[in-house]
C-alpha positions in Angstrom: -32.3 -27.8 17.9 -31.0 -26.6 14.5 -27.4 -24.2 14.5 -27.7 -21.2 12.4 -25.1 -20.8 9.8 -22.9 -17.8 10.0 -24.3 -14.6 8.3 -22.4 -12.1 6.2 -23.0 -9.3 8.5 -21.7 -11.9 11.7 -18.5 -12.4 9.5 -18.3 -8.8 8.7 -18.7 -7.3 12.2 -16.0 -10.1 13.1 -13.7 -8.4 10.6 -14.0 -5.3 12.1 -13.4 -6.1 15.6 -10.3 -8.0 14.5 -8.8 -5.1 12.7 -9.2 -2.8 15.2 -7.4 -5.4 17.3 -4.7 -5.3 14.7 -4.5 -8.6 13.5 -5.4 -7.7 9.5 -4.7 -11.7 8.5 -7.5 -12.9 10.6 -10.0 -9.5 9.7 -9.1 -10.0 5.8 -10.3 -13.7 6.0 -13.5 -13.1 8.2 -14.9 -9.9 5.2 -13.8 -12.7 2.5 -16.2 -15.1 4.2 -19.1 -12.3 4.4 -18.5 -11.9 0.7 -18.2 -15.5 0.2 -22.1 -16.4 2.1 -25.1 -17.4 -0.3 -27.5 -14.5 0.8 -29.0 -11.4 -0.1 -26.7 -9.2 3.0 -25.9 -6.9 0.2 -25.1 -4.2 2.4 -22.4 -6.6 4.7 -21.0 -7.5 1.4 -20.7 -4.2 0.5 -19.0 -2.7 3.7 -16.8 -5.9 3.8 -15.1 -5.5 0.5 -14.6 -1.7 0.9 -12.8 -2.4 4.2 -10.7 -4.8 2.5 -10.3 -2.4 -0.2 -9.0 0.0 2.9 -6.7 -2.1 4.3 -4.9 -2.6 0.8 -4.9 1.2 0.2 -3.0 1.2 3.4 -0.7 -1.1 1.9 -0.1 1.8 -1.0 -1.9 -1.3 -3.5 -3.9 1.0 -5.5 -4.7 -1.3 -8.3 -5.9 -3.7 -6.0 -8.0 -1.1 -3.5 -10.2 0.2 -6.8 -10.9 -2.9 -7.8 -12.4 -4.0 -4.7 -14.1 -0.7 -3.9 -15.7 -1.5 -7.0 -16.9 -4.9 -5.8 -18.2 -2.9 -2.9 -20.1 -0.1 -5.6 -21.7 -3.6 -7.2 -23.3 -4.6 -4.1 -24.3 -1.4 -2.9 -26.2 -1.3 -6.4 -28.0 -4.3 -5.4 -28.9 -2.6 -2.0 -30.5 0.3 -3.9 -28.1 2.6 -1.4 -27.4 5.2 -3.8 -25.3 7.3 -1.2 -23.2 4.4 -0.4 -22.6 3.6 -4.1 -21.6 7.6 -4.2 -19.1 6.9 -1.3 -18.0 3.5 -3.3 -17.5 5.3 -6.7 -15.8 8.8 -4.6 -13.5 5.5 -3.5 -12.5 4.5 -6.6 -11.9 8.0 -7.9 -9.2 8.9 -4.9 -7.3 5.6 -6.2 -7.1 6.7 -9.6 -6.0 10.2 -8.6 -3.3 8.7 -6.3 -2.2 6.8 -9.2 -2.1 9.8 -11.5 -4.7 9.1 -13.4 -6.8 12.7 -12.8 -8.9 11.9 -16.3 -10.6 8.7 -14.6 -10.6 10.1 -11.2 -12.7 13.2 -12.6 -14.8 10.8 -14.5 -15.7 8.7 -11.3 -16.2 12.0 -9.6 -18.9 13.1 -12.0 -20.3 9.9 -11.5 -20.7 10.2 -8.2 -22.2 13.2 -8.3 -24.8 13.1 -10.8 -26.0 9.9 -8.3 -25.9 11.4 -5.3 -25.8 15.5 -4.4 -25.8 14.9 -0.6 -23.7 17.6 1.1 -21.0 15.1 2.7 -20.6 13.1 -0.4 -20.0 17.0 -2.0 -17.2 16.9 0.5 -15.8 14.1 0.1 -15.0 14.6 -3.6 -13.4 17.9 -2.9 -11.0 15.7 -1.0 -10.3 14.2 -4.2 -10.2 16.6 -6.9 -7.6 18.2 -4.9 -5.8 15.0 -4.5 -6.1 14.4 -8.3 -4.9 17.5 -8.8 -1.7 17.7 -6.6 -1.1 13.9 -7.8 -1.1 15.4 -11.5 1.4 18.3 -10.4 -1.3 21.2 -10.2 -0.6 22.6 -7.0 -2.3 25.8 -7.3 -5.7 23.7 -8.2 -5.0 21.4 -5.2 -5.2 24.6 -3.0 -8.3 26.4 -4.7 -10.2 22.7 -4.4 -8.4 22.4 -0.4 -9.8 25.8 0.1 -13.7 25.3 -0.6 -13.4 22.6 2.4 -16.6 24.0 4.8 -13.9 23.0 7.4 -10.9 22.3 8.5 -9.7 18.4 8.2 -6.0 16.7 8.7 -6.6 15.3 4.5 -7.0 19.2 3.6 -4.3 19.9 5.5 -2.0 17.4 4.2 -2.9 18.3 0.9 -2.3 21.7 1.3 1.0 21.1 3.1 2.4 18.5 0.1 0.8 21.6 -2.6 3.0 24.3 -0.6 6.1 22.4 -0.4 6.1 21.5 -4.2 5.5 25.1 -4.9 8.8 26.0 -2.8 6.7 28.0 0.0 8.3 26.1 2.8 6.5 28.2 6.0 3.0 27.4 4.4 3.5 23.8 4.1 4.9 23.7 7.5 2.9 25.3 9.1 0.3 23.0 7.8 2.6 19.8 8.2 2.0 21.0 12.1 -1.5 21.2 12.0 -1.9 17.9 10.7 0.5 16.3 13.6 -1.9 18.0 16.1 -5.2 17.0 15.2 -4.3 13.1 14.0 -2.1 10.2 14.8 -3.4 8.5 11.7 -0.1 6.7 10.1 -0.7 7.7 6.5 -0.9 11.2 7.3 2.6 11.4 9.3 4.3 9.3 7.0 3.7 12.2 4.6 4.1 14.9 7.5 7.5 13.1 7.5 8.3 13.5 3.9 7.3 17.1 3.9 9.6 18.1 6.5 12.8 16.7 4.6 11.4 18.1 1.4 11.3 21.3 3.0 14.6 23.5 4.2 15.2 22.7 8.4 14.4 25.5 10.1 13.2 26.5 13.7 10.2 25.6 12.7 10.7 22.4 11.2 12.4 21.2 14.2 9.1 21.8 16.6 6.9 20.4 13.8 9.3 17.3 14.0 9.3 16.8 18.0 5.5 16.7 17.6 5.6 14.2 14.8 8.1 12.2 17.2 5.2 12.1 20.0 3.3 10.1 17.8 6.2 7.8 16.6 4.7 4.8 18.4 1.8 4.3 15.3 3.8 4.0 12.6 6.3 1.6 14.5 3.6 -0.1 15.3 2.4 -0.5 11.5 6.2 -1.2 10.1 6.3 -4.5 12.8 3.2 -5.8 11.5 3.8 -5.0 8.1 4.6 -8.9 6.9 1.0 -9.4 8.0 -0.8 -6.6 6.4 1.3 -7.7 3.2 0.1 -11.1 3.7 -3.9 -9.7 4.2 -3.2 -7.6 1.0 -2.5 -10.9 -0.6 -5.4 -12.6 0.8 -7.4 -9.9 -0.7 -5.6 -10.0 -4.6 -6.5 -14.1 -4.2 -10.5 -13.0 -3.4 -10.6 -11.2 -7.0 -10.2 -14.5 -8.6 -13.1 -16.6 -9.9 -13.5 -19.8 -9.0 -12.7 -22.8 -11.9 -15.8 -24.7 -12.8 -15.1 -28.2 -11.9 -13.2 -30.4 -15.1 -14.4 -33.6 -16.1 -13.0 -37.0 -15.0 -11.4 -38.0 -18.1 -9.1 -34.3 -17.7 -7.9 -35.7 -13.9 -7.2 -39.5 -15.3 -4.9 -37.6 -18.2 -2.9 -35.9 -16.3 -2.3 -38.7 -13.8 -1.0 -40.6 -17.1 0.9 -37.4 -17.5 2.5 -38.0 -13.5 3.4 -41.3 -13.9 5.5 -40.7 -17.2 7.3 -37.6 -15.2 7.8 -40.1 -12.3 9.5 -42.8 -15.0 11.5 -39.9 -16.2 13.0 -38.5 -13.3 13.6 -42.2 -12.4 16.2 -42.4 -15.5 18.0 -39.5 -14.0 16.4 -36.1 -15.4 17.3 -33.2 -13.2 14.6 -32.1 -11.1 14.4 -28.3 -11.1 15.1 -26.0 -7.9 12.4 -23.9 -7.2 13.7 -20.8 -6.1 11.9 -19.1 -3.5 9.8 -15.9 -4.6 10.8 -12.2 -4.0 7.9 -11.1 -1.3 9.5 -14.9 0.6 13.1 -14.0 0.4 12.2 -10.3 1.5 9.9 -11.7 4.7 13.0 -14.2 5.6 15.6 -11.3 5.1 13.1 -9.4 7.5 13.4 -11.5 10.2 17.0 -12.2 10.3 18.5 -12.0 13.4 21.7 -11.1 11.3 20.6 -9.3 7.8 24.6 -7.8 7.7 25.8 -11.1 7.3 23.4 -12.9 5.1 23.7 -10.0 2.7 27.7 -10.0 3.1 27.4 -6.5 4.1 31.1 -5.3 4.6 32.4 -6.6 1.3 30.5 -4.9 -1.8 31.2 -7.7 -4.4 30.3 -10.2 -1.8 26.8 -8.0 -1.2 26.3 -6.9 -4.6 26.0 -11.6 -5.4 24.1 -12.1 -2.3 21.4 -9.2 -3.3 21.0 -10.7 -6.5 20.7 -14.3 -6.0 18.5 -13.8 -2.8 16.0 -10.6 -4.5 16.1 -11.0 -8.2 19.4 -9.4 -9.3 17.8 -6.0 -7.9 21.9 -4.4 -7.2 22.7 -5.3 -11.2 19.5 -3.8 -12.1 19.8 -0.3 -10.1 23.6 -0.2 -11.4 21.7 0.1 -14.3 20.2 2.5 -13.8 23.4 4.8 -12.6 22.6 4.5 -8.6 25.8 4.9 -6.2 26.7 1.9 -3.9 25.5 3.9 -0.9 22.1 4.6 -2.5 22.0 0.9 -4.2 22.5 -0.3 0.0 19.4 1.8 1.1 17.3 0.9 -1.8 17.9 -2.7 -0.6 16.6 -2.0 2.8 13.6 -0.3 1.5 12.6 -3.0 -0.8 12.9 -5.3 1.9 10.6 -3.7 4.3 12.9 -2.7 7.2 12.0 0.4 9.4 13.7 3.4 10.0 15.1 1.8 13.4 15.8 -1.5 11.5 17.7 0.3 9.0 19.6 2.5 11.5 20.9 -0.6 12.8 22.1 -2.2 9.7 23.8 1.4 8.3 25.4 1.8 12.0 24.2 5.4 11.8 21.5 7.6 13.6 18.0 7.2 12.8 17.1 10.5 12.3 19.2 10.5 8.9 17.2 7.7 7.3 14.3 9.9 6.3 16.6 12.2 4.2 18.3 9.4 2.5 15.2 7.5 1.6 14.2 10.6 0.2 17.2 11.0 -2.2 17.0 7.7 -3.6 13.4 8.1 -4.6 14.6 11.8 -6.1 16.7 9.7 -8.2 14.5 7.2 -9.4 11.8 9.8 -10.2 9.0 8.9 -7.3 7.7 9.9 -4.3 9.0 8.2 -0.8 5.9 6.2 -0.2 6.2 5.1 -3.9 9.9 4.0 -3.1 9.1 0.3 -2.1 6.7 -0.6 -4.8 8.7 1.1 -7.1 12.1 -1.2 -6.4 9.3 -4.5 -6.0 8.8 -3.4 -9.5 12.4 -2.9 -10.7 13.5 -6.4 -9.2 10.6 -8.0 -11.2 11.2 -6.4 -14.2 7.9 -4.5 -14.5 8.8 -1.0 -14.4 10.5 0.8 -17.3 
């Protein structure tokens, strides 16, 4: 009796019961093999590299998300499903306009649009004109666009919330901030319910809107311990965008073993073999899981920190010195960047966690961004990528 070979849509609906079990490694892997089958499951291609697109939007890896929702538009082009493709491109758009790129995000929008006038997909790009909007600094568009929802959702809400808060009306944005915290224990959305509520003056009712918030704390502690593994999923992901080599000849293979054997004569005669250092996303996993971060980073004497930070995460204290930051900030912005949670950090400071969420929000006042930009924004300092 002959075995049947796995199918892309067996590998996709494996995906999906593995991330709603929460193990993102093992989901990531099982849509990369739906991609990866020789078939014509265009539609189970599709879905698979839009949820991996999802998971590395959840990630904040914005980049990467469009360019695998786009891999997910291609396929749903081959399916002929010209609302999907809507969806796909509507998708794509969102990540632009989170990235402040409202020009392509409008662009993609239109796109969608002229291929598909289907009343939900009409809705759906609402949602993200007024994200590219309030992403571009137009607040008062990103409530006209919030405004011509048919009905009430926690993303209008949120938007309308973040638009109020910029525009200093502090009772309207809380007072959406608490709608939102009612109707949805999605992470993403509290993280910014969070945000809003130390943007925004503490008041009576800032203080209910917060013991709400609380209720649902349990989610996004939940996300912040399994963070090394969604990281490590988002990776997985970045690796599935690359081609695969077409196979070299022999003669390439027997010239670079020539090539081996000199090296092997040569470090034979004595020539230094290089360290390999380990790279910033390792040292921040290993930092992570120490069972005593405060002493590995020398934490009481500030000379003694400031070497250890910069041998172990690419010099990031000399670099944010730089850039005129105070010892205390320069300590939280070490934290951030590696990936600790509010309760994590609270521990290293020695202070009350309810004061983290203010002082992560200072430091990214500083450096110009947005709290959920904060991480990938000091990632980006310590590599030397970000102006």
């Amino acid at each position: 009796m002959a075995c049947s070979s796995p199918t892309a849509e067996s590998y996709y609906r494996q995906g999906r019961e593995l991330r709603e079990a929460d193990e993102p490694v093992a989901a990531m892997e099982a849509f990369m093999a739906a991609t990866a089958v020789h078939s014509r499951e265009y539609v189970f291609k599709a879905r698979s590299w839009s949820n991996m697109a999802t998971m590395c939007r959840m990630c904040e890896r914005h980049d990467l998300a469009y360019a695998l929702y786009e891999k997910s538009m291609e396929q749903f082009a081959l399916a002929d499903d010209t609302i999907a493709q809507a969806y796909a491109l509507n998708n794509m758009a969102w990540e632009q306009a989170v990235q402040g790129n409202k020009p392509a995000a409008t662009s993609l929008i239109d796109d969608a649009l002229a291929l598909c006038s289907d009343t939900a997909v009409q809705h759906k790009v609402t949602e993200s004109r007024a994200a590219a909007c309030l992403y571009a600094g137009e607040y008062d568009s990103t409530l006209v666009y919030a405004n011509l929802a048919p009905c009430s959702s926690p993303y209008f809400d949120i938007l309308q919330a973040q638009a109020y808060a910029y525009l200093g009306n502090n009772d309207s944005a809380l007072f959406y901030a608490k709608r939102v915290v009612t109707q949805t224990d999605n992470p993403r959305y509290l993280d910014n319910v969070y945000y809003i509520l130390t943007y925004c003056d503490s008041t009576a009712q800032a203080d209910e809107v917060r013991a709400l918030a609380a209720t649902r704390a349990d989610v996004l502690m939940n996300l912040e311990r399994n963070r090394a593994d969604w990281i490590e999923a988002m990776l997985l992901a970045e690796n599935a965008l690359t081609k695969p080599k077409k196979p070299l000849p022999w003669w390439y293979w027997l010239a670079w073993f020539g090539i081996v054997i000199l090296i092997v004569d040569a470090l034979a005669y004595g020539i230094p073999r290089r360290k390999q250092t380990n790279s910033l996303e390792q040292q921040c996993r290993h930092l992570r899981n120490s069972t005593n971060l405060r002493e590995e980073l020398k934490w009481n004497s500030y000379p003694q920190f400031r070497t250890a930070c910069d041998e172990k995460l690419s010099s990031i204290v000399t670099k944010l010195e730089q850039r005129g930051l105070s010892e205390r900030e320069i300590r939280i912005c070490v934290l951030v960047l590696i990936g600790l949670s509010y309760a994590q950090m609270a521990d290293v400071l020695i202070r009350a966690e309810s004061g983290i969420g203010k002082d992560k929000y200072m430091v990214a006042k500083r450096l110009g961004v947005s709290v959920k930009d904060l991480q990938t924004t000091l990632i980006q300092i310590a590599r030397g990528t970000n102006a």
